[in-house]
N, C-alpha and C positions, 0 to 999 in steps of 0.2 A: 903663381899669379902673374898674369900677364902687364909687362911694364905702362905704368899713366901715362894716359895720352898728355903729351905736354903743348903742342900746336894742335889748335885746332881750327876748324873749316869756317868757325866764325873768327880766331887770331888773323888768319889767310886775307879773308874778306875784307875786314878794317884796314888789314895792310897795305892790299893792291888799292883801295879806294885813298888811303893817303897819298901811297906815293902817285897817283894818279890825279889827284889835287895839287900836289907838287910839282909835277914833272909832263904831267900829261899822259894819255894812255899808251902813245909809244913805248914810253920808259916801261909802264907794268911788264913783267914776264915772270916766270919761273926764279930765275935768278936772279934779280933785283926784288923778289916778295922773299924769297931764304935769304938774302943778305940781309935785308931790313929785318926778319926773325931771329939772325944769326942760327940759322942751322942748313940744312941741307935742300937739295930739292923736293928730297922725300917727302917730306910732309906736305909740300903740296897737290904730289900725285898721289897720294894716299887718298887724301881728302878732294880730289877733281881729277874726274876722268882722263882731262887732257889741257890743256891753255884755253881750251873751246871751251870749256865747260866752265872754266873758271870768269872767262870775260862775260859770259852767258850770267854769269850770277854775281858779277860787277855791273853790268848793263841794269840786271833787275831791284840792287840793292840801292844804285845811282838814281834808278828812276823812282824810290821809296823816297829816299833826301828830297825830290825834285815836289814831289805830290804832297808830301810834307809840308816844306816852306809855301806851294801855293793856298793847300787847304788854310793854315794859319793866316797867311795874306787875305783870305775870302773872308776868313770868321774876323779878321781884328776890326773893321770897320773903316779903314782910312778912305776907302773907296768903292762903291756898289761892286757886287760879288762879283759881275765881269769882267770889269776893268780889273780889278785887285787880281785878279787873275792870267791879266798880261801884263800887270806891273809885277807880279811875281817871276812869273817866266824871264823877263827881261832882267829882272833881280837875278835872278836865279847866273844869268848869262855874266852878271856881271861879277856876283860874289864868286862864282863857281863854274869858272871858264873853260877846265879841263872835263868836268862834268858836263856842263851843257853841248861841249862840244863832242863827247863821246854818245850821248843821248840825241841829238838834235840835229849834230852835220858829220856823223857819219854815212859812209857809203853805206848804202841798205837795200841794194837792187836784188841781192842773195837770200833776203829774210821777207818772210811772209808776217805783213804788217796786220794783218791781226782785224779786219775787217769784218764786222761794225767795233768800232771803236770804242769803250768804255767813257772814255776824257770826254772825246768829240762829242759823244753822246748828249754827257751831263752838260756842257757847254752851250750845245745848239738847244737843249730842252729851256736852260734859261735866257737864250736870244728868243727865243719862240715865247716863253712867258710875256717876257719883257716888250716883243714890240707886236705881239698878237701875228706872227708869222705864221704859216703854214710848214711842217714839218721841214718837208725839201727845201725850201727858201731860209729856213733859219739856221738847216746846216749848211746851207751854200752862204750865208752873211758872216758865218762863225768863219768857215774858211778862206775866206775873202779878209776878214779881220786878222785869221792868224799868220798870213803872208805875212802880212804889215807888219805884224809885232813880231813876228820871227823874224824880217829883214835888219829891225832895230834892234834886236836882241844880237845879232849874226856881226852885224856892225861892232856893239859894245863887248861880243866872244873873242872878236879877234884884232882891238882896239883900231878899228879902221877909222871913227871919228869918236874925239869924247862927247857926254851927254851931259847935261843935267834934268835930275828927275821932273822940274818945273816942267822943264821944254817937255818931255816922254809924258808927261801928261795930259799937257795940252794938249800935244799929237794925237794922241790916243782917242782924247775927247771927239778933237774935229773931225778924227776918220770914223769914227762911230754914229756922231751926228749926222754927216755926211753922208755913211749908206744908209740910216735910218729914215733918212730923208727922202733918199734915191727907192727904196724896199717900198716906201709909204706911198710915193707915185705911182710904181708900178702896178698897185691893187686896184 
């Protein structure tokens, strides 16, 4: 009988995403995920093709956490489904800095971004609900919005100023008000 698997590709996963919470994704590799299992490399090229393979499916486990905390943020009610959705993100930036920075301000000129966009999608279908837009104008309001809240998200990732949520929500309000305003003249 062949010896139990004792590491396995989901033990791996949780690992590299800790220490990558902790340390940031520089520190993940090979050998800093077998020292945190205490065992060897093997088990991690067992169970991942290569470091590619591995970060590939830290990248997709990161962005499960990421869609998580926002879907919860949409459904709890503190704020209309949009906003709650870049006060999540920005959440997101802030509780989970080594995450948002591996997901959000990486270099990614190498990867093929995946075009039409699932997120974007859902996003611009409820700015187009919300302010009776035309398709292409409500993903161009959505994009336009998530500069803005990725700038202050990017800000609180890499502590460049602190926030408070009061103020991030104001903000958020008047730049929304603001192009809803600018969107509503244009028609």
């Amino acid at each position: 009988m062949p010896p139990k698997v004792k590491i396995t590709r989901e033990d791996i996963l949780a690992t590299a995403i800790r220490i990558i919470r902790r340390d940031g994704a520089e520190a993940c590799n090979a050998r800093s995920v077998a020292v945190a299992l205490h065992c060897s490399t093997q088990p991690v090229f067992s169970n991942f093709s290569s470091m590619a393979d591995l970060r590939q499916a830290v990248i997709e486990r990161a962005y499960e956490i990421y869609l998580t905390q926002q879907k919860e943020a949409m459904s709890k009610g503190d704020f209309p489904p949009y906003k709650a959705s870049g006060m999540a993100y920005i959440r997101f930036a802030q509780e989970e800095r080594h995450l948002f920075r591996l997901l959000f301000m990486r270099d990614r000129k190498a990867e093929d971004i995946g075009l039409p966009n699932p997120e974007l999608q859902a996003m611009s279908s409820l700015v187009q609900g919300q302010l009776a837009l035309s398709p292409d104008d409500a993903r161009f309001f959505h994009l336009e919005m998530w500069v803005y809240v990725h700038g202050i998200a990017s800000m609180i990732a890499t502590d460049f100023l602190p926030w408070d949520w009061g103020l991030i929500s104001r903000m958020l309000t008047d730049q929304y008000q603001a192009m809803a305003k600018q969107y509503a003249h244009k028609e």
